[in-house]
Structures are given as structure tokens and as C-alpha cells.
MARBAKOL-352128 format. One record per residue (C-alpha): x, y, z. Coordinates in steps of 0.25 Angstrom, whole numbers, plus 2048, in hexadecimal, padded with zeros to 3 digits. Layout:
<atoms>
+------+-------+-----+
: east : north :  up :
+------+-------+-----+
:    X :     Y :   Z :
...
+------+-------+-----+
</atoms>
This chain:
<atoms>
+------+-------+-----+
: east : north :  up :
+------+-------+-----+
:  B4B :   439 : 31B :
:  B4C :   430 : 30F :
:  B5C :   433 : 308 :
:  B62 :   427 : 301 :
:  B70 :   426 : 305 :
:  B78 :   420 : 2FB :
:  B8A :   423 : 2FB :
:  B94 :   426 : 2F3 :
:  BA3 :   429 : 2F3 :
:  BAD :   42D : 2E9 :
:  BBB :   424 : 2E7 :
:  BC3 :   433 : 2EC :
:  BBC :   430 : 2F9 :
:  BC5 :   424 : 2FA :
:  BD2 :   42D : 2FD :
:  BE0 :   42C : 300 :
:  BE3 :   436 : 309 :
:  BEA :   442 : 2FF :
:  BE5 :   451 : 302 :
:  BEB :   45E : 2FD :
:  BF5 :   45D : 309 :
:  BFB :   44F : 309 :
:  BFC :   445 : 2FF :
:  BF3 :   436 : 301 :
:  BF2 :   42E : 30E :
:  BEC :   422 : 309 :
:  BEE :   417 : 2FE :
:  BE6 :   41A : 2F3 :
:  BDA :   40E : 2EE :
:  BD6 :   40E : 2E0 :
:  BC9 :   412 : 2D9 :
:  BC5 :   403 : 2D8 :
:  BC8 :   3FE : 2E7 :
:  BC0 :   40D : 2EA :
:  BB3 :   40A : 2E2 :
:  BB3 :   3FB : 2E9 :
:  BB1 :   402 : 2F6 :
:  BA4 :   40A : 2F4 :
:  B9B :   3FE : 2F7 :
:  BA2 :   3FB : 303 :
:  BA3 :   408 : 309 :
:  B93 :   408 : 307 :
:  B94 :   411 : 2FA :
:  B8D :   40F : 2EE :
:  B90 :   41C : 2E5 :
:  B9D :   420 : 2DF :
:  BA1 :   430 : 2DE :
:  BAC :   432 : 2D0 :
:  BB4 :   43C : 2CC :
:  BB5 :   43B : 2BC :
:  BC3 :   435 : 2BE :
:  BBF :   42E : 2CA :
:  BB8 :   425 : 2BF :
:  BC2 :   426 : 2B2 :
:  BCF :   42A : 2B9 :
:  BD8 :   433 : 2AF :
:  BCB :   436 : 2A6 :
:  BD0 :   440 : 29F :
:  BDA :   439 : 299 :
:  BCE :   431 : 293 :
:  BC6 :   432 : 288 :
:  BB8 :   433 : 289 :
:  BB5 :   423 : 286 :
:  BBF :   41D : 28F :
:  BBA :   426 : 29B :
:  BAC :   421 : 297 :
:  BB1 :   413 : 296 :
:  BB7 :   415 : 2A4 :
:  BAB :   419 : 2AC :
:  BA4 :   410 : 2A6 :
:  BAB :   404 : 2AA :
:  BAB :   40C : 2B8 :
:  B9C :   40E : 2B9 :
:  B9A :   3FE : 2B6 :
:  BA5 :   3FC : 2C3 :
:  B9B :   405 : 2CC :
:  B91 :   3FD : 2C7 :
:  B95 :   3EE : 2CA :
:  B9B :   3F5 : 2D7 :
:  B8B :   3F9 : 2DB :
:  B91 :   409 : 2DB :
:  B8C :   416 : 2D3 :
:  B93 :   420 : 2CF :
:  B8D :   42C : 2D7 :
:  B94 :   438 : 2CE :
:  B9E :   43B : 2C5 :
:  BA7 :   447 : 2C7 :
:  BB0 :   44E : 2BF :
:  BBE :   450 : 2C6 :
:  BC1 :   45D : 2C1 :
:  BCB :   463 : 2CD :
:  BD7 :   45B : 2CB :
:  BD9 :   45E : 2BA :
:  BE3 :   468 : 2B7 :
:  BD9 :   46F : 2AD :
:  BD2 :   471 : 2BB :
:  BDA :   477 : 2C2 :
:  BD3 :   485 : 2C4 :
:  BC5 :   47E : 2C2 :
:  BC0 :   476 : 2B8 :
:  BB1 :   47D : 2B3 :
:  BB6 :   48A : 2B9 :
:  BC4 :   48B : 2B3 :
:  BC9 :   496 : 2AD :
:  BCD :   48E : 2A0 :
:  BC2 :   48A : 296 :
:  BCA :   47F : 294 :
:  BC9 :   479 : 2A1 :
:  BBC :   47C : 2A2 :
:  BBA :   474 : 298 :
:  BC1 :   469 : 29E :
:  BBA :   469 : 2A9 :
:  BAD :   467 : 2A2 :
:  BB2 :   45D : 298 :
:  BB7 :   455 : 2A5 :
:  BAA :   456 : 2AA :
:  BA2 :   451 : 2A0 :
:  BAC :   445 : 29F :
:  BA7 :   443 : 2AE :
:  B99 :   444 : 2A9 :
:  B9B :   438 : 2A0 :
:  BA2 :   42F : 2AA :
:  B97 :   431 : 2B3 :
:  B90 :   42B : 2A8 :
:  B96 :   41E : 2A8 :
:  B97 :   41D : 2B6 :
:  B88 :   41E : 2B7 :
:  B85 :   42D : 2C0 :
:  B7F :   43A : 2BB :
:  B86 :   440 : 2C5 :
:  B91 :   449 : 2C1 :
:  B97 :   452 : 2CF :
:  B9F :   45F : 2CE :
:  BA8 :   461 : 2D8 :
:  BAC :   471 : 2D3 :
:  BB9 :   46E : 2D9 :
:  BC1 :   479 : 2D4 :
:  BB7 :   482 : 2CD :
:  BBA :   48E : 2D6 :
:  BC7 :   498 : 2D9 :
:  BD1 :   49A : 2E2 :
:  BCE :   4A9 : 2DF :
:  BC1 :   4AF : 2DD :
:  BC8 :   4B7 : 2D1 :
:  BCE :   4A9 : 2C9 :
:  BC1 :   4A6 : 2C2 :
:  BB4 :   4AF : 2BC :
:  BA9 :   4A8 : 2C7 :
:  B9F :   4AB : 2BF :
:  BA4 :   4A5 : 2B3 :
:  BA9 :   499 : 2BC :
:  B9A :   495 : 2BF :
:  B96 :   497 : 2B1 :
:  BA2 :   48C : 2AD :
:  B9D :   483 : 2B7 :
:  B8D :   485 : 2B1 :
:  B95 :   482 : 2A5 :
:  B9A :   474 : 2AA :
:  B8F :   470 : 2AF :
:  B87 :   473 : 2A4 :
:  B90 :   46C : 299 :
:  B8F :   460 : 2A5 :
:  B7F :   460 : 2A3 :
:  B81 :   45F : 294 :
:  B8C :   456 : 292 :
:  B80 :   44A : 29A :
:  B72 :   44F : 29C :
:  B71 :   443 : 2A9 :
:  B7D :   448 : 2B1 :
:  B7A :   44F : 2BD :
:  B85 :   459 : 2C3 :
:  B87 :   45A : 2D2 :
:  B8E :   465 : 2D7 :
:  B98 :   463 : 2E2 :
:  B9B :   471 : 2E9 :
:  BA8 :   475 : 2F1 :
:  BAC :   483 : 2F7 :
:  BB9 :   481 : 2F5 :
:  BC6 :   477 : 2F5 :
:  BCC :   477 : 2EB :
:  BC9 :   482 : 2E5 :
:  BC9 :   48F : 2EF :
:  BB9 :   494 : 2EA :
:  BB0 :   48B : 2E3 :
:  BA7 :   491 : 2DA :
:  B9C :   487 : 2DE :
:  B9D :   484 : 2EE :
:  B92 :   480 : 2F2 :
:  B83 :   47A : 2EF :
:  B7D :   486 : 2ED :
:  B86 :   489 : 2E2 :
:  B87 :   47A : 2DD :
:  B77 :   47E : 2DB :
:  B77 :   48A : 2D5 :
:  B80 :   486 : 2CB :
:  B78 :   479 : 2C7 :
:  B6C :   482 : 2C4 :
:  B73 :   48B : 2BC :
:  B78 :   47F : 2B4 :
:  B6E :   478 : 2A6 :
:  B69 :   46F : 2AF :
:  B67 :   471 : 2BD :
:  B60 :   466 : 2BF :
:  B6C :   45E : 2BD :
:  B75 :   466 : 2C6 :
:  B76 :   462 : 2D4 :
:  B7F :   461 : 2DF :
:  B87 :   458 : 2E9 :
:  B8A :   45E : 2F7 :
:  B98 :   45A : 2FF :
:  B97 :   45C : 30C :
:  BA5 :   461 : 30D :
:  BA2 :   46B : 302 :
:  B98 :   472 : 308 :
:  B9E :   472 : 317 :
:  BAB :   47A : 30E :
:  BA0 :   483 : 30A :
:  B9D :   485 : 318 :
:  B8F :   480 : 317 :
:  B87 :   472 : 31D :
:  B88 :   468 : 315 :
:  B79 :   463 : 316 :
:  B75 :   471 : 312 :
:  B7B :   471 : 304 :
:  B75 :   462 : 304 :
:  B68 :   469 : 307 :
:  B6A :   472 : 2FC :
:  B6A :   46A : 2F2 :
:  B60 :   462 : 2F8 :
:  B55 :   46C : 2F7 :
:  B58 :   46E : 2E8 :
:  B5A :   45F : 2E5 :
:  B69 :   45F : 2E2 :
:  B70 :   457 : 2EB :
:  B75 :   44D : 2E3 :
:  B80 :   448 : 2EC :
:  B87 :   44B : 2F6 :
:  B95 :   449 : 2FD :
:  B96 :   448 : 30B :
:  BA3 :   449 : 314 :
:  BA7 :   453 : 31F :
:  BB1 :   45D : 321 :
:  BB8 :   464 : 32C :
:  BB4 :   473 : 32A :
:  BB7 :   47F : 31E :
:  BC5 :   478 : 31A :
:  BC8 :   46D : 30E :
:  BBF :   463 : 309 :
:  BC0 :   457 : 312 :
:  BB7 :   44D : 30F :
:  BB7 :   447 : 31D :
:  BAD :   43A : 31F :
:  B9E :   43F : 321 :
:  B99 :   445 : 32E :
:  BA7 :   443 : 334 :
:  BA9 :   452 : 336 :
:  B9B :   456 : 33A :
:  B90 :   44A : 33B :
:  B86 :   456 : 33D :
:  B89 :   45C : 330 :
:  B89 :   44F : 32B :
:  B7B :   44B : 331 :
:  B76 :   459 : 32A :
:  B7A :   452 : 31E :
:  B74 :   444 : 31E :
:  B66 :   44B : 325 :
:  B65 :   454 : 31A :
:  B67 :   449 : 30E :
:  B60 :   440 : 315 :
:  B54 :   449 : 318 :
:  B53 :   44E : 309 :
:  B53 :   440 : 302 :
:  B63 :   43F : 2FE :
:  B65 :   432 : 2F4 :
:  B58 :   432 : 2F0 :
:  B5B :   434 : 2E3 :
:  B6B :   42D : 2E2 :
:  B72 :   436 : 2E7 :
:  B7E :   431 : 2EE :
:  B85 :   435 : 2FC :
:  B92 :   437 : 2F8 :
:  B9D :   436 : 304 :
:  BA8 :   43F : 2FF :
:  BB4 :   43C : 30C :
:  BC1 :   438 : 30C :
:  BC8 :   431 : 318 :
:  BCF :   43B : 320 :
:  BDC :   43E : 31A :
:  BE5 :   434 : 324 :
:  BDC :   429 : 325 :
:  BE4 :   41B : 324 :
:  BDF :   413 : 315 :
:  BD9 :   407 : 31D :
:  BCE :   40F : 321 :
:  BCE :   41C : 318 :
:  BBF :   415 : 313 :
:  BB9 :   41A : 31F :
:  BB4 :   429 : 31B :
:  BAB :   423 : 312 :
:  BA5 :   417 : 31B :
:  BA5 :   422 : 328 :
:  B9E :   42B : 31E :
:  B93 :   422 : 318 :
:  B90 :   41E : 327 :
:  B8F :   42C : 32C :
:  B86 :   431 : 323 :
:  B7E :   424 : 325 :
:  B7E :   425 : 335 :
:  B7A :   433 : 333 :
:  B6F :   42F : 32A :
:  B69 :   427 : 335 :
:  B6B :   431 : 341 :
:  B63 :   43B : 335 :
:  B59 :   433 : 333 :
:  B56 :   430 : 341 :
:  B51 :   43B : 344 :
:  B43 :   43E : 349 :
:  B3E :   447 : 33E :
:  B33 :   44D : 346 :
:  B3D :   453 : 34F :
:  B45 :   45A : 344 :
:  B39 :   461 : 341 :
:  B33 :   465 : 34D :
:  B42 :   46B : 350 :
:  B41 :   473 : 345 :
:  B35 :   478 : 346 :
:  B36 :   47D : 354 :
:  B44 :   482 : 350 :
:  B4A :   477 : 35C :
:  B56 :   476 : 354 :
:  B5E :   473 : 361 :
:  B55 :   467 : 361 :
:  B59 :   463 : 353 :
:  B67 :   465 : 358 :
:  B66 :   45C : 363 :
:  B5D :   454 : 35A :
:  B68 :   450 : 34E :
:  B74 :   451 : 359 :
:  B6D :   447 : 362 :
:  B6C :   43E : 356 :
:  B7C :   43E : 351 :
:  B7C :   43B : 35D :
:  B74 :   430 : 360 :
:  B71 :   438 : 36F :
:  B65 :   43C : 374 :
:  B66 :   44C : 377 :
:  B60 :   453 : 382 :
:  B52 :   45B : 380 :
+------+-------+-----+
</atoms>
């Protein structure tokens, strides 16, 4: 096992308390006071939205966004942080609202596109090729809304124009079965893949796997990972945990289910993870009441989790792995991994 570990968060992660049932709970910090955290938390990269970076950018000509994310990506730099992606916020824009690359409107469409390669060129200044797409709202809330077919052809046609507009981007797409939109047309990694070859260049079309996302799919998060892995896509990752098939909840690592979360770490781990830069993102949020002294804790719980459960992975005798699966002894690998969370020795 020989991953490279390496963390990152994004300043949404740092959260005042709002969801679509009741209004903030917290104090809000500001970007600044955020980005002075990442080093003592024990985070070196930084996740952005576009506007994350140059708040109100559309109402910005092209230079002064430029101008702006420059003079951010020198702050990263003095601070000791990089910038591990740029993505572009396109959910939240009224010219959005029924999806940005699948709308039915050319004219949105071409926003959405036009946004994305502005994106594209703030993640120049900041210094990172790495462009996610979140498809937030490219899906329906009735089958019969949009044309599917035509709806994965528009998003081909996003990406492409993305590959064209800088031949050393990278897009990583993010997959979601749902929330907000009802059906997503891209909902899992198997999709996110599919897409990316059908793309002009695959080679620089891969994905990043939240663990929330593929649990709402209904699948194991370390499965997806694995995936990707086998094809050499996984070029992030965002790891939480989730109560169960409901709303996106971004609860702190392994705090739901530390077996699903070992599954995780062992098969990142096992297959080199970070070797190449990529980044562990923890994509939490402090639970929703948490007082504001100690709403910093989700990241710091989360880091250390994932850390612990590195150790417990690693620890293990490799020999006897394969023995239990090559005699099929799985109730020995059971009591093999349990025994480790554990730290007890289980009976023979």
C-alpha cells in the first residue's frame, strides 16, 4: 500500500448552519479569516467555485476577473496552499434554472458554456488545471421536460468547447442522482466515464467520486472509487458520510458507518491514491446546530478519521487477506477487519 494522502477543503465547507428548511444558525467568517485556517486544520489544498474566487464575476470584464485571480493565486502562494480546482457555480444563476448545458434555451446554453470557460481561465491564474463539473441541475423533474438524448449531446458539447477553449485543463466530473434536480442525467461514475470517452479528448476527461453521491445512487462508495481506479480516472475524491437514500448531508467522514469508510481509505490506499497530486477533499459541514466555537470540528474529526483508519488499513497482515480469499474464509476476513476497528482480538 503506498497512497499519498494529501487534504483539502472548500471555504462552503466552513458553513453557517442555513438548509432548505430553516435559515443560518451560525455567525458567518469571511473568505480571508477561512483561507487562514487551511494550515491549521492540517489542510494544504483549496476547492473554489469561480465565484468562490472573484465574487460577483459576471459582473466583471474579463481583465478584472483575471486581475483578480491573480492576485488570489499569489495569496495561496505566500500562505503555502494550492488551489486544487476550480469550478464553475452554474445552479444558483437564474439563466439556470432548468439546467445550464441542458436547458432548453440556446441562450442559456450558452451562458452556461461562456461561464465555464470563464472558470477555465480563473483556474489559470490560480495555478490548477483542474476544472470540476458538478451537473447540478442538468436533469428534470419529469422525464418528458427535456429531449435525453439531445441533453447528453449538449453536455458533449460543453465539454468539448471546455477542451478547446485551454488544451491543459483537465475536466473532472462530479456525479449525483439526484438533489436538486428530481433525475440527473449523469448519476453516477459509470456515466461520468462514459461521457468523458465520448468527448475530443478522453484522455483529459476524468472524475472525482463523493462519497455521499454514490451512497444517494445507492451504491458503496469504494466501488465507484474502484472504478475509476481500474481506468486511471480518479482524480479526486470527496469524502463525507450520509444517513441513508435522503438529502445530501455531508456529515464528517466515517461518522455514519466507519466500515464503509475503512472500505474507502483500504481501497485508495491499496491502489496508490496521491501518487500523482490528487487531493482528498473532505467535502462536510458541521451538523446543522452545532454552536460556532467549535463548528471547525467536522473537518479536524475528518482528517483524523480517515488518518486512523489509514493506520488500522495498513496494519494489516497482507498474507492473511489472501489466504481468506483464496479459500473463500470470508467470515475470517470479517472477523479479520472487524477485530481491527476494533482494536480486539476475535475469537478462532
Amino acid at each position: 500500500m503506498a497512497g499519498k494522502f494529501r487534504f483539502s477543503f472548500g471555504p462552503w465547507n466552513i458553513h453557517e448552519g442555513s438548509d432548505p428548511f430553516g435559515p443560518t444558525v451560525r455567525g458567518g467568517m469571511t473568505f480571508a479569516r477561512k483561507l487562514a485556517l487551511y494550515k491549521e486544520l492540517g489542510y494544504d489544498g483549496v476547492q473554489f467555485h469561480d465565484d468562490d474566487a472573484v465574487p460577483d464575476l459576471n459582473d466583471l470584464a474579463a481583465p478584472q476577473v483575471a486581475k483578480k485571480a491573480s492576485a488570489l493565486g499569489q495569496k495561496l502562494k505566500s500562505a503555502g496552499l494550492t488551489p486544487e480546482f476550480v469550478a464553475p457555480r452554474l445552479w444558483e444563476d437564474p439563466r439556470t434554472i432548468d439546467g445550464g448545458y441542458t436547458s432548453n434555451s440556446k441562450a442559456c446554453r450558452v451562458y452556461a458554456i461562456e461561464r465555464s470557460l470563464l472558470a477555465i481561465d480563473i483556474a489559470r491564474e490560480l495555478g490548477t488545471r483542474n476544472i470540476v463539473l458538478w451537473l447540478a441541475r442538468e436533469g428534470t423533474y419529469m422525464r418528458e421536460a427535456k429531449d435525453p438524448v439531445a441533453a447528453t449531446n449538449h453536455l458533449i458539447e460543453a465539454v468539448n468547447a471546455m477542451l478547446a477553449h485551454d488544451p491543459q485543463i483537465r475536466i473532472l466530473i462530479e456525479p449525483k442522482p439526484n438533489e436538486p434536480m428530481d433525475v440527473a442525467y449523469i448519476p453516477t461514475i459509470g456515466h461520468a466515464l462514459a461521457l468523458g470517452h465520448l468527448t475530443s479528448d478522453p484522455a483529459r476527461v476524468g472524475c472525482l467520486v463523493e462519497s455521499a453521491h454514490a451512497i444517494l445512487a445507492g451504491l458503496d462508495p469504494s466501488d465507484e472509487m474502484a472504478f475509476a481506479l481500474a481506468q486511471k480516472k480518479l482524480w479526486s475524491v470527496h469524502l463525507n458520510d450520509q444517513n441513508g437514500l435522503k438529502f445530501d448531508e455531508d456529515r464528517a467522514f466515517g461518522t455514519v458507518n466507519l466500515r464503509r469508510a475503512f472500505s474507502t481509505v483500504m481501497v485508495l490506499d491499496a491502489n496508490d491514491y496521491g501518487q500523482n497530486g490528487e487531493y482528498v477533499g473532505m467535502d462536510v459541514k458541521a451538523i446543522r446546530t452545532q454552536k460556532k466555537p467549535d463548528a471547525l470540528r467536522h473537518l479536524v474529526n475528518s482528517r483524523a478519521i480517515f488518518l486512523a483508519l489509514l493506520d488500522v488499513a495498513r496494519s494489516l497482515d497482507a498474507k492473511l487477506i489472501a489466504i481468506a480469499r483464496a479459500t473463500r474464509d470470508y467470515e475470517a476476513l470479517d472477523a479479520l477487519i472487524i477485530g481491527a476497528l476494533m482494536k480486539r482480538r476475535m475469537p478462532k
